[in-house]
C-alpha positions as CSV (number, residue, x, y, z in Angstrom):
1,X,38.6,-13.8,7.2
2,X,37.2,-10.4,8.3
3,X,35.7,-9.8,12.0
4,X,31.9,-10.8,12.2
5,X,29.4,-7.7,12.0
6,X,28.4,-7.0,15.3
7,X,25.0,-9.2,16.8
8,X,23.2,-7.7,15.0
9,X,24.1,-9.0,11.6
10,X,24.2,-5.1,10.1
11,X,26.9,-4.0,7.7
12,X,28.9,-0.8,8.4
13,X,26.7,2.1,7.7
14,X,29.6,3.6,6.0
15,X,28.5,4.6,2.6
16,X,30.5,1.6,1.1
17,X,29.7,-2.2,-0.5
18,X,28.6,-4.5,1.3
19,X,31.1,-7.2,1.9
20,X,30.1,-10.9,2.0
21,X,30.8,-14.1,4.4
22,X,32.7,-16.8,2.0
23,X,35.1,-18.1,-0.5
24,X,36.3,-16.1,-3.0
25,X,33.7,-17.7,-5.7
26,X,30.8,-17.2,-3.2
27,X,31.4,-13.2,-2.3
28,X,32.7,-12.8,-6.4
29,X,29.2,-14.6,-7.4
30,X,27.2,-12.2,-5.0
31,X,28.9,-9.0,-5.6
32,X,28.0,-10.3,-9.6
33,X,24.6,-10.4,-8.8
34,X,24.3,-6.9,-7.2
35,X,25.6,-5.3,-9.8
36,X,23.5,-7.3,-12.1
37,X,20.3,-6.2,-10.1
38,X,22.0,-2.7,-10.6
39,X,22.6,-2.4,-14.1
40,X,20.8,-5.3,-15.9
41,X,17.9,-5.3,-13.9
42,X,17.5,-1.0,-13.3
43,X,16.4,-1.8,-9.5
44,X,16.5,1.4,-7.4
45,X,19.9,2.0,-5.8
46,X,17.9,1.3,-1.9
47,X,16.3,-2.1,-2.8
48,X,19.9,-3.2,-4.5
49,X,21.3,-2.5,-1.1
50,X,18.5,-4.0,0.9
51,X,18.7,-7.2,-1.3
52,X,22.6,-6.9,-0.4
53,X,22.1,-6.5,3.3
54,X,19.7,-9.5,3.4
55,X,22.2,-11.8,1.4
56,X,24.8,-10.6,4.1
57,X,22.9,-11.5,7.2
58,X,22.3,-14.7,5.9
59,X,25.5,-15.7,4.9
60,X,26.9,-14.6,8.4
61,X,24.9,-16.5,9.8
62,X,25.7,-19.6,8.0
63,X,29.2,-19.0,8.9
64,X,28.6,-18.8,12.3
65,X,27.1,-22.1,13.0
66,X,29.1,-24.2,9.7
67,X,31.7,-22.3,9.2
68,X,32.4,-20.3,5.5
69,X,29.9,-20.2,3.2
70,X,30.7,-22.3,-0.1
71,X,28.0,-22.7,-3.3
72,X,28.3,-26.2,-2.8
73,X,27.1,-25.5,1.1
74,X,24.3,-23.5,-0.2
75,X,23.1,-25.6,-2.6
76,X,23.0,-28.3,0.2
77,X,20.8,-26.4,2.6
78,X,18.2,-28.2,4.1
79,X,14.7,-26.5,5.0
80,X,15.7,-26.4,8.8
81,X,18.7,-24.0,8.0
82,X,16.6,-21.4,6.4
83,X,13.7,-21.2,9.2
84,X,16.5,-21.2,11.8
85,X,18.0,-17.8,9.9
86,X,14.2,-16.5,9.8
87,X,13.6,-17.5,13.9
88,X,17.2,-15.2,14.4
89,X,15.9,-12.3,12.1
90,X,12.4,-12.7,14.3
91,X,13.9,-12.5,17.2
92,X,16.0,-9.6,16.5
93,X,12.5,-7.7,15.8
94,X,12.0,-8.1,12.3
95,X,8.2,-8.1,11.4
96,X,6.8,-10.7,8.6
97,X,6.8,-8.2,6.4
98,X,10.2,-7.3,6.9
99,X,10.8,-11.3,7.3
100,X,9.3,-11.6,3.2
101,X,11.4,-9.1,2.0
102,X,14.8,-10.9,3.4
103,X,13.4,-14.5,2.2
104,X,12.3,-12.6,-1.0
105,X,16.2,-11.2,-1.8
106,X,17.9,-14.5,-0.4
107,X,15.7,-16.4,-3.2
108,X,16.8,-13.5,-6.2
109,X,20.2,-14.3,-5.3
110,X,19.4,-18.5,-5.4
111,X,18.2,-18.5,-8.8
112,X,21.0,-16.4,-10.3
113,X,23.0,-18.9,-8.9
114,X,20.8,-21.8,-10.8
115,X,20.6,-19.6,-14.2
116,X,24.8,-19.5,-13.7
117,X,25.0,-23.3,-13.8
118,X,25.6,-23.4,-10.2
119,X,22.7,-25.3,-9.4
120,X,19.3,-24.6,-7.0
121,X,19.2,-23.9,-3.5
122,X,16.1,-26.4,-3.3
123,X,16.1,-25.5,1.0
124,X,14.6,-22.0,0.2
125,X,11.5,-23.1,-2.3
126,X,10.4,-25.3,0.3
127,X,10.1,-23.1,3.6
128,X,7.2,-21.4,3.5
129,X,7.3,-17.4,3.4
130,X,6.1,-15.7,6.5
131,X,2.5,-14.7,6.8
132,X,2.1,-11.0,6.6
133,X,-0.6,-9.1,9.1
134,X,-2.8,-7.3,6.0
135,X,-2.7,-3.1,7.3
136,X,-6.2,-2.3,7.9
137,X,-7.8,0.2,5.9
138,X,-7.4,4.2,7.4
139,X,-10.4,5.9,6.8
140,X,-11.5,9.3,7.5
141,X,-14.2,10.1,9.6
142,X,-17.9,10.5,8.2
143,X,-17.3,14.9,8.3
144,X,-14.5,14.9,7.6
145,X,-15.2,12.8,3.9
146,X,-18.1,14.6,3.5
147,X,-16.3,17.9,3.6
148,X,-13.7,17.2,1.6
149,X,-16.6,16.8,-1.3
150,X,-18.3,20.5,-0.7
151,X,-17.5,22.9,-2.9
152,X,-17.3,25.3,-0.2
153,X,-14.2,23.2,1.1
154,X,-12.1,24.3,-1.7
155,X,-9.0,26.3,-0.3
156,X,-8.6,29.5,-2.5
157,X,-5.9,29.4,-4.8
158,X,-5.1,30.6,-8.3
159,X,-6.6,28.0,-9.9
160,X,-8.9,28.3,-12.4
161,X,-12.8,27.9,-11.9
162,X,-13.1,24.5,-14.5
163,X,-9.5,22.8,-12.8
164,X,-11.3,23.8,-9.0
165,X,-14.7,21.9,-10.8
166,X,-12.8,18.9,-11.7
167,X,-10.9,18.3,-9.0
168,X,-14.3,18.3,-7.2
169,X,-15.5,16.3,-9.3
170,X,-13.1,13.7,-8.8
171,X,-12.8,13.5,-5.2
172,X,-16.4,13.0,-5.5
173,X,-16.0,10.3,-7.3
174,X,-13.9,8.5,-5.6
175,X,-15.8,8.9,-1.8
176,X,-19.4,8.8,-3.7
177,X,-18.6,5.5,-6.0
178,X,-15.5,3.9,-4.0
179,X,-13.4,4.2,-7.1
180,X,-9.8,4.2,-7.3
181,X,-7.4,6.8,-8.9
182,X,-7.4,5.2,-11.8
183,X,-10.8,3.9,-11.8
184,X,-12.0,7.5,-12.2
185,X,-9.5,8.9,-14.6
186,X,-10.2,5.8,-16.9
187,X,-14.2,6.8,-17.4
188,X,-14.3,7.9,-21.1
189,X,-16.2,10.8,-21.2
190,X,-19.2,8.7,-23.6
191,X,-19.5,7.1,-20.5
192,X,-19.7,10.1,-17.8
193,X,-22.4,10.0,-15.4
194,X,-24.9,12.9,-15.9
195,X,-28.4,13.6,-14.0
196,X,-30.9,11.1,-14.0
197,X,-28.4,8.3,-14.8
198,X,-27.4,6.5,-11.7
199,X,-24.3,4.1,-11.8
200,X,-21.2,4.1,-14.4
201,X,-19.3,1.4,-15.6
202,X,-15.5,1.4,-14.9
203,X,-12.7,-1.1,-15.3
204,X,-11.0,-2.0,-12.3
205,X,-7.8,-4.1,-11.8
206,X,-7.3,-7.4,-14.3
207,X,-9.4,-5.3,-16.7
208,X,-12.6,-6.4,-15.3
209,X,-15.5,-4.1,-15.7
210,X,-18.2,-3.2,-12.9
211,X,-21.1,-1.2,-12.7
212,X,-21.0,1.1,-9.4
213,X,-23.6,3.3,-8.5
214,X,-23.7,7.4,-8.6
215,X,-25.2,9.7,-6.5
216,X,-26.9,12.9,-7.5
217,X,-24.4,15.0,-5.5
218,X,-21.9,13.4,-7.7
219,X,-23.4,13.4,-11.2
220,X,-23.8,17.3,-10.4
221,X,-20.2,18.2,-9.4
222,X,-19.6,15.8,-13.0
223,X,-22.2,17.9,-14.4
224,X,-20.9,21.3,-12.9
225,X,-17.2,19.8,-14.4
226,X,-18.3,19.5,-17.9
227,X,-20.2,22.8,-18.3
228,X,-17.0,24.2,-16.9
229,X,-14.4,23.0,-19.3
230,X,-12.7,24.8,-22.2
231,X,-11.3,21.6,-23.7
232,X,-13.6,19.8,-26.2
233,X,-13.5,16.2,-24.9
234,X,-13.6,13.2,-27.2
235,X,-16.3,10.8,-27.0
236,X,-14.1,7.9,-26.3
237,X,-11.1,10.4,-24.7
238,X,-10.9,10.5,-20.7
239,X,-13.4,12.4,-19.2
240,X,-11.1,14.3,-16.8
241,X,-8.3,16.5,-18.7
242,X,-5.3,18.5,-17.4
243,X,-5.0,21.8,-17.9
244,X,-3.3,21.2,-21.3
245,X,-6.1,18.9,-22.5
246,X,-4.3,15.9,-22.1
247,X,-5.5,12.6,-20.1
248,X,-5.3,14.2,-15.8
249,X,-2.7,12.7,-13.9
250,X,-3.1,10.8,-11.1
251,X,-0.3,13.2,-8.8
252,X,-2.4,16.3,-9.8
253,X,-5.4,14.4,-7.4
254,X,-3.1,13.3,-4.9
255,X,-2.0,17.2,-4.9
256,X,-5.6,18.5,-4.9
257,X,-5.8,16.3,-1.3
258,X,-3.0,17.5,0.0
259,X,-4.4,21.0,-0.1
260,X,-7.7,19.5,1.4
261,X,-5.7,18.6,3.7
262,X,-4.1,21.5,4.8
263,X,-7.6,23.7,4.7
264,X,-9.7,21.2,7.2
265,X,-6.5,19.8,9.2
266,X,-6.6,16.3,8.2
267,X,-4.0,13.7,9.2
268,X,-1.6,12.8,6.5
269,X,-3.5,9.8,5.9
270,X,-6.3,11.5,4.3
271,X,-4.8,10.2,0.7
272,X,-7.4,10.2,-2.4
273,X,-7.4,6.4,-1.7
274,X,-8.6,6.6,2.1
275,X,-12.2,7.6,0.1
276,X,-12.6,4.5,-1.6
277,X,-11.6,3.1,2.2
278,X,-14.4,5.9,3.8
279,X,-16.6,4.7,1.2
280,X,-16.6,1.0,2.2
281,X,-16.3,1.5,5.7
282,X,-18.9,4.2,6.1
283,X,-21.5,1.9,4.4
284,X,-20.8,-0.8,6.5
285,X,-21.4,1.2,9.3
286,X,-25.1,2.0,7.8
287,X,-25.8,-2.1,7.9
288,X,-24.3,-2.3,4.7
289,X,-24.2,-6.0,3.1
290,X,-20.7,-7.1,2.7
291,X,-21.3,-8.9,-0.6
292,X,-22.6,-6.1,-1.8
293,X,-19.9,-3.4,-0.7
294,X,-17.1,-6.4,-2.5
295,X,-18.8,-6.3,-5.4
296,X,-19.1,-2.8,-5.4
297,X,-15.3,-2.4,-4.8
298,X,-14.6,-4.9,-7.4
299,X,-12.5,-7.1,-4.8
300,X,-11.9,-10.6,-6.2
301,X,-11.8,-12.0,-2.8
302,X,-14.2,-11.8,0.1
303,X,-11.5,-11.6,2.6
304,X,-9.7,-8.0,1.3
305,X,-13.6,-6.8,2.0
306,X,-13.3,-8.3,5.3
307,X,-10.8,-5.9,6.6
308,X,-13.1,-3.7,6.8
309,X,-15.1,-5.3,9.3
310,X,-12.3,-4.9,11.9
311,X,-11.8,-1.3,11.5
312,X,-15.7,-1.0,11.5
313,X,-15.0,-3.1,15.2
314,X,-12.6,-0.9,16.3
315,X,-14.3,2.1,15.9
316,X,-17.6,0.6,17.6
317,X,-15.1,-0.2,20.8
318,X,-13.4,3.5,20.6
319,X,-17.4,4.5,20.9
320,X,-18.0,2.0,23.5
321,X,-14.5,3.1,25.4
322,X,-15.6,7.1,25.0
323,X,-19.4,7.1,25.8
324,X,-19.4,3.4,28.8
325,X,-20.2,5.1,32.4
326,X,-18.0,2.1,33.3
327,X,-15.2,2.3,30.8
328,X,-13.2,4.8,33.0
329,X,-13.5,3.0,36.0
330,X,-10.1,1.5,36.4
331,X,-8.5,4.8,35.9
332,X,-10.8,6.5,38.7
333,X,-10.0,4.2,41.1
334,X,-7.0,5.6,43.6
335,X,-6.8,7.4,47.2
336,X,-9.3,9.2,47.6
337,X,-11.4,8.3,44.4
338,X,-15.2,6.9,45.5
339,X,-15.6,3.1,45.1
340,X,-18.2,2.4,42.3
């Protein structure tokens, strides 16, 4: 048999396939189901070889500590096998994220074994996957979402005047409302907010409608939109159009950021969806109920709401940190510095 990887458990970086700890029928089976993920399947060329990597690891380490891997060994796992292979990857560094991924390409390969007749690898259904620390929201600052919605923000460009209007009208949207993307390129334009009329309905994920409310800032860049452009727009069409006429595309927002970015120096993570995040966050900071602000969000569960409660912490302790005569007083205290 081939030398072991190195500690590590990693492949050779070398451009080549990834070669497997086994008997013949084992590696044959795997290298199978690569190429099944490949060309049956149409995964993307990286998560075939991540899936492959993962598979690798794990067989290596079964053959360290019961010597070649067999079918028949897998099938026979028990629960304590699999954990220990998850403690190793932990230890090596590998966050629970990281950690679902390997458990989620080490189970793709278990049931191509069962649909091949080679029976189930019952081990891995019954250990738990890892529990994944959620990202917190990354919202921008209260300026710096309000400027991205003033006209005046715009960087110049050769765009026209009605694709300029739009785009404003969009980003407003989507800060003013807390919509996503596709929240706000899936209003028909029957159903586009106007002055006077203060909340429009807009179906969210699972197809569930919600009424959210409008603000007269944003009804007017709708407004300002509408007058604006040269495409007649179908009652039950999308209200926002490309520049051909055709339903907007989600990258020409995302686009329409990045140039927001670049005119007010934003960090990269001033996306079109850090709004939505602004708009949740912001209104929490303003005693905002957070019933309310899932609801408004369409969020089936209370807890995805409840992230933003920790960012809303975080950014009261950064205030504390900043503005506390006593917050520096660690770092003042040295030779010389006065005794508080």
């Amino acid at each position: 048999m081939a030398a072991l990887p190195s500690q590590t458990d990693e492949p050779p970086d070398d451009g080549g396939p990834v070669s497997f700890a086994g008997d013949a029928l084992l590696r044959a089976t795997a290298e199978a189901w690569i190429d099944g993920l490949a060309r049956e399947r149409r995964m993307a060329g990286n998560t075939c070889e991540a899936y492959a990597r993962d598979l690798h690891q794990f067989l290596s380490h079964l053959d360290r500590r019961a010597g070649t891997p067999t079918i028949a060994k897998l099938v026979s796992l028990k629960p304590r096998d699999v954990r220990g292979f998850m403690a190793a990857r932990r230890a090596d560094g590998l966050t629970g994220r990281s950690l679902m991924r390997v458990l989620a390409g080490i189970r793709s390969f278990a049931r191509y074994l069962e649909r091949e007749g080679h029976g189930g690898v019952a081990a891995l259904g019954a250990v738990r996957s890892p529990k994944v620390e959620r990202r917190l929201p990354r919202p921008l600052s209260m300026e710096s979402a309000i400027a991205v919605t003033r006209s005046e923000s715009r960087p110049d460009d050769d765009r026209e005047p009605w694709v300029l209007a739009r785009d404003a009208a969009v980003i407003a949207l989507l800060y003013g409302s807390g919509l996503r993307i596709s929240e706000a390129l899936g209003i028909v334009r029957k159903d586009a907010p106007s002055p006077g009329i203060d909340e429009v309905r807009v179906v969210g994920k699972g197809g569930k409608t919600r009424a959210v409310p409008v603000l007269p800032a944003v009804s007017q860049a709708v407004a300002a939109y509408l007058a604006a452009c040269p495409h007649p727009l179908d009652p039950e069409g999308p209200l926002f159009v490309g520049v051909k006429g055709g339903p907007l595309s989600p990258r020409v927002v995302q686009y329409a950021m990045a140039a927001l970015r670049g005119a007010l120096g934003l960090p990269d993570s001033a996306t079109p969806h850090a709004l939505r995040h602004s708009f949740a966050t912001h209104l929490l900071a303003r005693q905002g109920e957070l019933r309310a602000i899932q609801e408004l969000l369409g969020h089936a569960s209370l807890s995805t709401t409840q992230l933003y409660t920790r960012v809303d912490a975080d950014r009261l302790m950064s205030a504390f940190d900043a503005a506390h005569p006593r917050a520096g007083r660690v770092a003042a205290v040295g030779p010389g510095a006065p005794s508080r």
